[in-house]
C-alpha positions in Angstrom: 86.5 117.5 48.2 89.0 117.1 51.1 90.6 120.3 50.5 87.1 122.2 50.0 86.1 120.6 53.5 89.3 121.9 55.2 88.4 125.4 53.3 85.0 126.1 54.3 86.4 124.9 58.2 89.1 127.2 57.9 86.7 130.1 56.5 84.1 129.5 59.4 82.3 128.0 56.7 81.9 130.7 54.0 79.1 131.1 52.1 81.4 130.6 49.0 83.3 128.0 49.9 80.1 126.1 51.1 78.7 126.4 47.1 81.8 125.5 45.7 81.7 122.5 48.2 78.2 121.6 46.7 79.5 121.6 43.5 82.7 119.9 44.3 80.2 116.7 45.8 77.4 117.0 43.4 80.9 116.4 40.2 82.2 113.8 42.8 78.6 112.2 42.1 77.9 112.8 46.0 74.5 113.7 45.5 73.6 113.5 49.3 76.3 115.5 50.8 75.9 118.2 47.4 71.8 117.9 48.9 72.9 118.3 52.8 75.1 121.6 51.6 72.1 122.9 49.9 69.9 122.6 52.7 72.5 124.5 54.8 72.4 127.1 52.8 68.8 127.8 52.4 68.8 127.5 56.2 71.4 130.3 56.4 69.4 132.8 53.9 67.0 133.0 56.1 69.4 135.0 58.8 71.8 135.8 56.3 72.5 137.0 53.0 73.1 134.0 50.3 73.2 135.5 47.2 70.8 133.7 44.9 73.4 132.2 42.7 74.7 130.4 45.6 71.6 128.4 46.4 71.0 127.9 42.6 74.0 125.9 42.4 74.0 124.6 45.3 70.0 123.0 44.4 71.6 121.6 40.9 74.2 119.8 42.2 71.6 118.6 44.5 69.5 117.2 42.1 66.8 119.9 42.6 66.9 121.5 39.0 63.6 123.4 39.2 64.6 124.9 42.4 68.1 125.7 41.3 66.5 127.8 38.4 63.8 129.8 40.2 67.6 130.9 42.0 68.8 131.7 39.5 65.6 133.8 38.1 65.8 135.6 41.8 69.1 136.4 41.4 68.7 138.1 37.7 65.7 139.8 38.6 67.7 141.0 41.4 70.8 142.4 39.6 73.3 140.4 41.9 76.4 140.6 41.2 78.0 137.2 40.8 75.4 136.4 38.5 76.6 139.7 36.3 79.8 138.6 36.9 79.3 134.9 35.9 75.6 135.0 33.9 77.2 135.1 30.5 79.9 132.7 30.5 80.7 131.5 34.3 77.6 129.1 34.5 79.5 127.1 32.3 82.4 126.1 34.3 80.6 125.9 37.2 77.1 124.5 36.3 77.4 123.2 32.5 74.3 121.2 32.2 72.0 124.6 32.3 73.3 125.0 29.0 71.3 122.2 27.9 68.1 124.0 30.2 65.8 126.1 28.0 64.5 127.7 31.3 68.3 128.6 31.8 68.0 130.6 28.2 64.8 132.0 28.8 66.2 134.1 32.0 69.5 135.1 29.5 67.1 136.2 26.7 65.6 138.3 29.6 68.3 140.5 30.5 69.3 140.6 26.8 72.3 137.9 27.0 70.9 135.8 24.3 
């Protein structure tokens, strides 16, 4: 969690870096800090673009479940592209307890990934 710190400082706090940082304190069991990254986010969508996958796992690790998913609905419906790029296998690494979601399969079934 240091090193993400000294990352998203470093990357005038990327957008990225910032969701892997949620993720990073949400594992660490760091629920707050995962919560105060979140919010930060959600802030910054409204004057910049967040893709959706962002503040879905950002809200997860942040203890916000139902909020995470309706992110991650917006961000299929959407086409993004990191959740093409990760939809299929990537949540698993990053987020594994959507696999357990059946909202989480319901938006897979959707785009025909399940």
């Amino acid at each position: 969690v240091a090193r993400g710190e000294a990352t998203a400082a470093a990357s005038a706090r990327h957008v990225w870096i910032v969701g892997e940082l949620a993720m990073g304190y949400g594992r660490a069991g760091q629920q707050h800090q995962a919560a105060a990254l979140y919010r930060e986010l959600v802030e910054r969508s409204t004057r910049e673009y967040v893709e959706s996958v962002w503040l879905a796992g950002a809200a997860e690790w942040a203890g916000r479940g139902d909020e995470a998913l309706a992110h991650l609905r917006a961000s299929a419906d959407a086409h993004q592209p990191l959740f093409a790029m990760a939809g299929r296998h990537g949540f698993r690494l990053f987020v594994p307890q959507w696999e357990q979601r059946a909202e989480y399969h319901e938006i897979l079934r959707g785009l025909g990934w399940a």
